[in-house]
Every structure is written in C-alpha cells, then in structure tokens.
C-alpha positions as CSV (number, residue, x, y, z in Angstrom):
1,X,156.1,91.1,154.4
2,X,158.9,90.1,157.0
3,X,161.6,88.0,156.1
4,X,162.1,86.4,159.8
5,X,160.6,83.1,160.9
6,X,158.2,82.4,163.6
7,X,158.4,80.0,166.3
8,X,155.8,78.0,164.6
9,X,156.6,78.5,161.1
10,X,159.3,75.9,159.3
11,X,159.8,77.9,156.1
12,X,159.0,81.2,154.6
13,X,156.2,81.1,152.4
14,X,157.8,81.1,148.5
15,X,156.0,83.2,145.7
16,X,155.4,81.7,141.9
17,X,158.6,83.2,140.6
18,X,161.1,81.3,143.7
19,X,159.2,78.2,143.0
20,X,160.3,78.6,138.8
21,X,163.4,79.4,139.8
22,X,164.2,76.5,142.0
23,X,162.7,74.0,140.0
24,X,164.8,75.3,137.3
25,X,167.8,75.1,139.3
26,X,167.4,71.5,140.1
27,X,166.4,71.0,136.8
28,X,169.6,72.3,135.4
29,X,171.6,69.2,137.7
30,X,171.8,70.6,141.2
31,X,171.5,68.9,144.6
32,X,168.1,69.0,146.3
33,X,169.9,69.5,149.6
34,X,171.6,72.3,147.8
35,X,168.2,73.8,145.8
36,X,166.3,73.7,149.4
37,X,168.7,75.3,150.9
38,X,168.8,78.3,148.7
39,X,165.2,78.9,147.9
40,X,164.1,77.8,152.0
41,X,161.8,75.6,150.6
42,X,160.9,72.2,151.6
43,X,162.3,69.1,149.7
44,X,158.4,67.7,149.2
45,X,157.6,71.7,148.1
46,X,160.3,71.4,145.5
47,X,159.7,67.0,144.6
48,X,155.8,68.3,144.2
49,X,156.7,71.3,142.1
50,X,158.8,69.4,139.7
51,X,156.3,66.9,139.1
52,X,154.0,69.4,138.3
53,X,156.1,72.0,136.0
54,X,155.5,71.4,132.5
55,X,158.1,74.3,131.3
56,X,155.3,76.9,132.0
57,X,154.8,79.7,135.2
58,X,150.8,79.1,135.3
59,X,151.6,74.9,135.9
60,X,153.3,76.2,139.1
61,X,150.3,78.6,140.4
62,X,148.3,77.4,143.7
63,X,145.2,75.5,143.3
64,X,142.1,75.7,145.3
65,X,141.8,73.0,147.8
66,X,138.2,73.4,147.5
67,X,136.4,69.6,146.4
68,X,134.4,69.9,142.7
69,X,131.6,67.8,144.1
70,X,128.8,68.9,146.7
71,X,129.1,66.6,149.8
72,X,126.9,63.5,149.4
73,X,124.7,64.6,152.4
74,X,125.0,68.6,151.9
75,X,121.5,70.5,152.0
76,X,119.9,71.0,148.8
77,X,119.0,74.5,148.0
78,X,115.5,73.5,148.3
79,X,115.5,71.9,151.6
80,X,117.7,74.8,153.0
81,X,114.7,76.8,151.6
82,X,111.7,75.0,153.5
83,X,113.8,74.7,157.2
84,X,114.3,78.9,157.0
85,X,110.8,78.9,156.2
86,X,109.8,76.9,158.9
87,X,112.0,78.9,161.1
C-alpha cells in the first residue's frame, strides 16, 4: 500500500489499530488539532470514533453501510420469478 496522497484523496485511509490508538491519545488529554495531526485523520473520523469506543478494538471495526430492511418497493422473489418466466 503507498503512503503518498492523491490529488483527490484528503487523508490516508487509517486501519483499526491507528483508529485505537488515536482515540486513546485524545482520550488520555491531548488536543484534537494535535491527535489529527499525528494519526492524518480527520477531526469528524476521530469525534465519530470516540463516540463509538467503548474501551474495546471490535467497537471501532467498520460497519456495513448496507440498510437491514428490503426497499419498500423492491421485487419480491416471487414476482422476480413470474417476469423471467415471462421473458
């Protein structure tokens, strides 16, 4: 993985254990200007994470952005069924 920044790319993407550790840094009194700095993350990266961290690595993980719900309107299984028959 490179370490340089594109054009179109703000910060570097940060891994699980850069997360920990800068939430653990601010945690521990530093500024966020300072903790963004070091880490290269963004301050809403770091306000979000620190919300979310419960003392544990897995509370920092990624979540799926994926909804739980079907789509009111999404095909059923059935009707997708009868229009490839029809086809």
């Amino acid at each position: 993985m490179s370490t340089s920044i594109t054009k179109t790319q703000r910060y570097l993407p940060h891994t699980l254990e850069t997360r920990f550790h800068a939430i653990k840094t601010y945690r521990l009194g530093y500024s966020v200007n300072f903790v963004i700095r070091r880490y290269k993350i963004s301050k809403a990266s770091l306000m979000c994470g620190n919300r979310r961290f419960d003392g544990s690595r897995e509370s920092l993980m990624d979540r799926s952005h994926r909804t739980k719900n079907p789509h009111p309107t999404a095909h059923t299984e059935e009707k997708t069924w009868i229009q490839n028959f029809i086809r």
